[in-house]
N, C-alpha and C positions, 0 to 999 in steps of 0.2 A: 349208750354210754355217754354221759358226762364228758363234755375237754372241761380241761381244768384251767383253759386260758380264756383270759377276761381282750372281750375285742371293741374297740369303739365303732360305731354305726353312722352314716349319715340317713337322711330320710328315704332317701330310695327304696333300701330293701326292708324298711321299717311297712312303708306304705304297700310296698309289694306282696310281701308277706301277708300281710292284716289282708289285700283283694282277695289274695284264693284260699282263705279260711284257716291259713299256716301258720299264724304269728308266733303260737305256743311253740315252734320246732326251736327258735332260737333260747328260748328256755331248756330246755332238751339238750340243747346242744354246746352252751359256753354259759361258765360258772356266774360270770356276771358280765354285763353291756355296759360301757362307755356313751353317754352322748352327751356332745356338746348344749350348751343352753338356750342356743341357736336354733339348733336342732329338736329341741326340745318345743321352744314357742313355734315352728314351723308348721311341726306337725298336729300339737295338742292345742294350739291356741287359735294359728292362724287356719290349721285344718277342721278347725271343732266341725264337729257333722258329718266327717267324710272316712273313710279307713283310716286305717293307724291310730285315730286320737284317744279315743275310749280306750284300746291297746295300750298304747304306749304310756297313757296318764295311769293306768291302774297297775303296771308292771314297774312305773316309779314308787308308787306306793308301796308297793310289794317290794323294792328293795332291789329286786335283779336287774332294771335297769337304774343307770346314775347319773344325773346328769352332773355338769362340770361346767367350770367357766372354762 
């Protein structure tokens, strides 16, 4: 089941998530992600090549994550 509360993220459990194959849980689990734009070049810009970045770039696209100044 769906929360229907929206949570901001820092990179931690973004990267953690994406190592053991789980990222989509947080999909699953909260209606839409917060994250900072910090947070966002961290992991997709300055991670490019490594977990989280392919993740977290394409679930911006897809809308359920957001970033934010």
């Amino acid at each position: 089941m769906k929360n229907k509360e929206v949570v901001v993220a820092d990179s931690g459990p973004l990267i953690g998530l994406a190592k053991i194959g789980r990222f989509a849980l947080l999909k699953t689990l909260f209606r839409s992600i917060s994250i900072p734009e910090t947070v966002y070049h961290e992991v997709v810009q300055e991670g490019a090549g490594k977990p989280g970045a392919v993740e977290v770039a394409r679930a911006v696209e897809e809308g359920w994550i957001v970033k934010h100044k």
